[in-house]
N, C-alpha and C positions, 0 to 999 in steps of 0.2 A: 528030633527028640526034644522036650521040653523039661525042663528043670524044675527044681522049686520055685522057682520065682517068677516062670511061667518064660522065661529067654527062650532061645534057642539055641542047641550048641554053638550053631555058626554065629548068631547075634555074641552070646560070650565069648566066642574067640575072636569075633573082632573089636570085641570093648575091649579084650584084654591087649589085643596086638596096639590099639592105640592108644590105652595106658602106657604102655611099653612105648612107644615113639615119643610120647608126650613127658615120662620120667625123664627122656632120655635127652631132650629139649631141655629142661629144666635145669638137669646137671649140666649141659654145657651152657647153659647160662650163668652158672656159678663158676664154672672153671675158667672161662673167659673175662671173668672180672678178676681173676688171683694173679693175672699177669705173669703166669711162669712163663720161662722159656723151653720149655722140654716135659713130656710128660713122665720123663725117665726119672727111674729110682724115686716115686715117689706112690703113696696110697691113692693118691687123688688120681696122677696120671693114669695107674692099672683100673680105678674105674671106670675113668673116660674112656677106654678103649672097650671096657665092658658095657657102659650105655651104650656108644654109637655100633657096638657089634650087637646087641641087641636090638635096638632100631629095624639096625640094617638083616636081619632075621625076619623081624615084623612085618617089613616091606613085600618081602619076597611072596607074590600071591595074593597081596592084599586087595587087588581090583577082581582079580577072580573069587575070594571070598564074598564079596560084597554082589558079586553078580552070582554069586551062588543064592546069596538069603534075597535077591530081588527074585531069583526065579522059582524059589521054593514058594514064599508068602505073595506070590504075584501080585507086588505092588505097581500101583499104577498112578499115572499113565508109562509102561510100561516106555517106551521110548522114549522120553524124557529120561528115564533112569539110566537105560544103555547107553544115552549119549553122556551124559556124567560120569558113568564110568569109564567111557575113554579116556575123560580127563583127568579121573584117579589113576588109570594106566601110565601116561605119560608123568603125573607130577610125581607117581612114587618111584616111576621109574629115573625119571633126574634126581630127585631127591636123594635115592640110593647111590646112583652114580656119583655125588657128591659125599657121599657119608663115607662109599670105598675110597672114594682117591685120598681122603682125610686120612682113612683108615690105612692104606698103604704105605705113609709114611714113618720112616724109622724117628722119628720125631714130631712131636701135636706141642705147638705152643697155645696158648692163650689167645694170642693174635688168632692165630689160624682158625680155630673155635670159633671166634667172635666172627670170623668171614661165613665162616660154615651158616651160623647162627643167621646172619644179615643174608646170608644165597635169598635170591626169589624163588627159586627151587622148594627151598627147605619150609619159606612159610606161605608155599600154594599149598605144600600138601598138609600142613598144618590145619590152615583152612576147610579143605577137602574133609578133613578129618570130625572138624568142629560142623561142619554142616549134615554131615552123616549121624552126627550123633544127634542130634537136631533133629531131622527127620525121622530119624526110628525110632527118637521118643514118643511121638507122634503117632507110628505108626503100629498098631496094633503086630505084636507076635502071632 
């Protein structure tokens, strides 16, 4: 189905899942320069766990959404595109692997953040992410 503005649902649900990774970026870019030690009892801390739990939502699927809108708009060269989506597979899936284990702590300092932040994990699939958007600008809906 197409929109007003001519997307498609699945092109808007993956702009929106990567706004949503990319907010979530951002804020632990700010929360890692405030240098706490604990994300407890404080506003700041309950939102850090609300980006990276949102993130880590966005993730879930995000290589099978993407290979959903390559094989609806049969963009090509169609193999080129499923081998990159392998590798949005794995990078979302380490990525999230890293967002959980941050996320299973009864404690997020600032340090911690700032390691999350620096992972290669975290800014392959950032990449992954800025190339996709890239492409589909390009690419006719």
């Amino acid at each position: 189905m197409t929109g007003e503005t001519g997307e498609t649902s699945e092109r808007s649900e993956l702009n929106s899942r990567c706004q949503g990774i990319e907010e979530a970026y951002e804020f632990m870019l700010a929360y890692a320069a405030q240098g706490l030690e604990s994300d407890q009892g404080s506003g700041t801390g309950a939102r850090l766990r609300e980006f990276l739990q949102q993130a880590d939502t966005a993730l879930t699927g995000l290589a099978d959404l993407f290979r959903e809108i390559v094989g609806r708009e049969t963009l090509q060269p169609a193999e080129k595109y499923h081998a990159f989506i392998a590798v949005l597979a794995r990078d979302a899936s380490d990525a999230q692997a890293a967002i959980q284990l941050v996320l299973a702590q009864p404690s997020i300092s600032s340090q911690l953040v700032d390691n999350l932040n620096a992972s290669i994990h975290l800014r392959a699939l950032l990449t992954d992410l800025f190339l996709i958007d890239e492409i589909l600008k390009t690419s006719p809906s």
